[in-house]
C-alpha positions in Angstrom: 18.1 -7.5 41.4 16.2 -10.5 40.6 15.4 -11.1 36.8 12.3 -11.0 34.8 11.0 -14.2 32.9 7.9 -14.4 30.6 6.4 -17.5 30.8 3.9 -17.6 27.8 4.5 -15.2 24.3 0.4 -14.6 24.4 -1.4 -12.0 24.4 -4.1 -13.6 26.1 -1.9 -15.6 28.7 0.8 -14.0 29.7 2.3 -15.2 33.2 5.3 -13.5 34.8 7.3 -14.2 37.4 10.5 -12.1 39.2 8.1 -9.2 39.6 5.5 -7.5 42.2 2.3 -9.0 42.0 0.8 -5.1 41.5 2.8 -4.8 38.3 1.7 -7.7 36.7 -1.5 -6.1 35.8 0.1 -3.6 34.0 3.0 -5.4 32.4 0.1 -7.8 30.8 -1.5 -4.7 29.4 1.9 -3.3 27.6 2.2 -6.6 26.4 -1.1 -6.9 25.0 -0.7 -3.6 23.4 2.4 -4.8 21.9 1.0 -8.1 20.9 -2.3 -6.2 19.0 -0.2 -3.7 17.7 2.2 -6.7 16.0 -1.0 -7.9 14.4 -2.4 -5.1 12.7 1.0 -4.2 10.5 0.8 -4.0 7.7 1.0 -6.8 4.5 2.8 -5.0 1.4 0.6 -6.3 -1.9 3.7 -6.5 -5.0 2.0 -3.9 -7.5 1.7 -6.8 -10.1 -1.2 -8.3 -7.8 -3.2 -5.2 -7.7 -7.0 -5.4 -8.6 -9.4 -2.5 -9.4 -11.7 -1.9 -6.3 -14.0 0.5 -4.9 -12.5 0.1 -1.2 -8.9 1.4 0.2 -7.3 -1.8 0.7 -3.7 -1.2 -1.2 -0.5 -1.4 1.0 2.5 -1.2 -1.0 5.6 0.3 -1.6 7.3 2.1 -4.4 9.7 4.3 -6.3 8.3 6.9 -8.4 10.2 7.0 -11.4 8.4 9.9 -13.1 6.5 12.9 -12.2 4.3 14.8 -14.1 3.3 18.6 -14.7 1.2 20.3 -11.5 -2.5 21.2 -12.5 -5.3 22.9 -10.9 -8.4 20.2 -11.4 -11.5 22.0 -10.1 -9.9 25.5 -9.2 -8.1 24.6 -6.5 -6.8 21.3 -6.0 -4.0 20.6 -7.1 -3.3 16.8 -9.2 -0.6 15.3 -10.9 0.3 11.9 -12.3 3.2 10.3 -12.0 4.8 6.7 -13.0 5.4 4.6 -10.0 7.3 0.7 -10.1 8.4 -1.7 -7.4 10.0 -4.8 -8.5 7.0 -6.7 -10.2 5.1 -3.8 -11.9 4.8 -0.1 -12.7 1.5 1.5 -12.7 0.2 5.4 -12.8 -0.1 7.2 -9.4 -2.1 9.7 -8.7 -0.9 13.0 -6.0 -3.2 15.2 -4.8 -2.8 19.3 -3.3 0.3 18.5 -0.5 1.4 15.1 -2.1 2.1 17.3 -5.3 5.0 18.9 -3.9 6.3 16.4 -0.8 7.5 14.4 -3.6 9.5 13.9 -6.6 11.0 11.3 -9.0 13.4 8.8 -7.2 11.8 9.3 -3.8 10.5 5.7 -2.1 6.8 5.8 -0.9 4.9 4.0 1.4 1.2 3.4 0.4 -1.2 2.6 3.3 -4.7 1.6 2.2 -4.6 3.2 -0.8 -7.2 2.4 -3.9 -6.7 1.3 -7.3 -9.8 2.4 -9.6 -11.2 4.3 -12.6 -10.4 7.9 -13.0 -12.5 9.9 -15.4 -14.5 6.9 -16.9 -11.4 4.4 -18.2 -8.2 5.6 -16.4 -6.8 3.0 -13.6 -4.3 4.9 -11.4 -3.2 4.1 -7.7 -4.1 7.0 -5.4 -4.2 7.5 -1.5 -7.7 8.5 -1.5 -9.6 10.0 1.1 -8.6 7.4 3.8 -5.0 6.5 2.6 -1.6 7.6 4.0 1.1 8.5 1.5 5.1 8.4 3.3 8.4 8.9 1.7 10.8 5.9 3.7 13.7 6.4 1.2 15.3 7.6 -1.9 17.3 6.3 -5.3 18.1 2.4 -4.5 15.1 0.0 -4.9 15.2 -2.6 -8.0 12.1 -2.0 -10.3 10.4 -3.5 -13.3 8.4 -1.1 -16.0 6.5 -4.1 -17.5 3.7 -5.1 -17.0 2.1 -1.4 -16.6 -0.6 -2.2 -14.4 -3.0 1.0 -15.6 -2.5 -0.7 -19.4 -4.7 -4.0 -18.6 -7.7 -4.2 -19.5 -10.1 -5.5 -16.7 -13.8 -7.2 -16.9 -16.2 -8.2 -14.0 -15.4 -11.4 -12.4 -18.4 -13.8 -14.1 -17.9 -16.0 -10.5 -17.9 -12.1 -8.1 -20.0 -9.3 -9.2 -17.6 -7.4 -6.8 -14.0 -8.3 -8.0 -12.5 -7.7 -11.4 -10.3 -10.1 -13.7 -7.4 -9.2 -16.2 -8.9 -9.4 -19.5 -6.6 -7.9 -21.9 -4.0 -5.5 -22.3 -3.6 -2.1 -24.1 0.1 -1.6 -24.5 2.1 -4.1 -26.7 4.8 -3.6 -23.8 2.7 -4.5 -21.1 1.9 -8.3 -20.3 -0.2 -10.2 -17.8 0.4 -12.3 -15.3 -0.8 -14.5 -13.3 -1.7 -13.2 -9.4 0.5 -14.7 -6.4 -2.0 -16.4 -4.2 
């Protein structure tokens, strides 16, 4: 059997030899696949970085360390709030109907473009939203940190970008600011 060699680690110029000529065509195409597929995972944003936005844009990862009380907000739909840390921040999530009761406190979660915004006028919790995907990848062993609580800082406008926010100020004399990682 003769052996395989890649020649180029591109998804646009990928040149094999070892092989048929006919399966080149579609060895390129897994490998394109594979290349486009490496591109679009994922980055994980530490919870302390977190900005208020009107967009699903939040991929992170957490442990929730508390959950609240289930309540029916509108009738129907299930809500609950819960405390949620990873090891920069903590901050409020928010689980809606299913999410209510697929998990509970110690469970790791997986946040894929999820949102960080006002809830009732001047509440910031994380949430999934209509767009984001919530997963459980674990349970019990990830190091946290309680402080700051990133649903206790105040936020103002950005005076530079009508469309971003800035830390202003906090509400919980346990809470503290710092500065984002660029």
């Amino acid at each position: 059997m003769r052996g395989i060699t890649l020649h180029s680690i591109n998804a646009d110029s990928v040149f094999l030899s070892g092989i048929p000529r006919d399966f080149h065509l579609h060895a390129k195409s897994m490998l394109g696949i594979y290349f486009r597929s490496r591109r679009r995972q994922l980055t994980m944003l530490p919870l302390k970085d977190i900005t208020p936005a009107a967009r699903n844009n939040v991929n992170t990862q957490f442990i929730i360390l508390e959950k609240g009380k289930i309540t029916l907000e509108g009738g129907q739909n299930k809500t609950c709030m819960g405390l949620v840390a990873d090891e920069t921040a903590s901050v409020h999530f928010q689980l809606w109907n299913e999410e209510c009761d697929a998990f509970e406190a110690g469970d790791i979660i997986r946040l894929s473009n999820g949102i960080f915004s006002y809830q009732r006028g001047n509440n910031l919790v994380l949430r999934a939203g209509k767009r984001g995907k919530v997963e459980k990848v674990g349970e019990f062993t990830m190091v946290f940190a309680e402080s700051p609580n990133m649903s206790e800082i105040l936020w103002a406008p950005d005076p530079n970008n009508s469309g971003k926010y800035v830390r202003e100020s906090v509400i919980s004399t346990h809470s503290h600011i710092f500065p984002p990682t660029v």
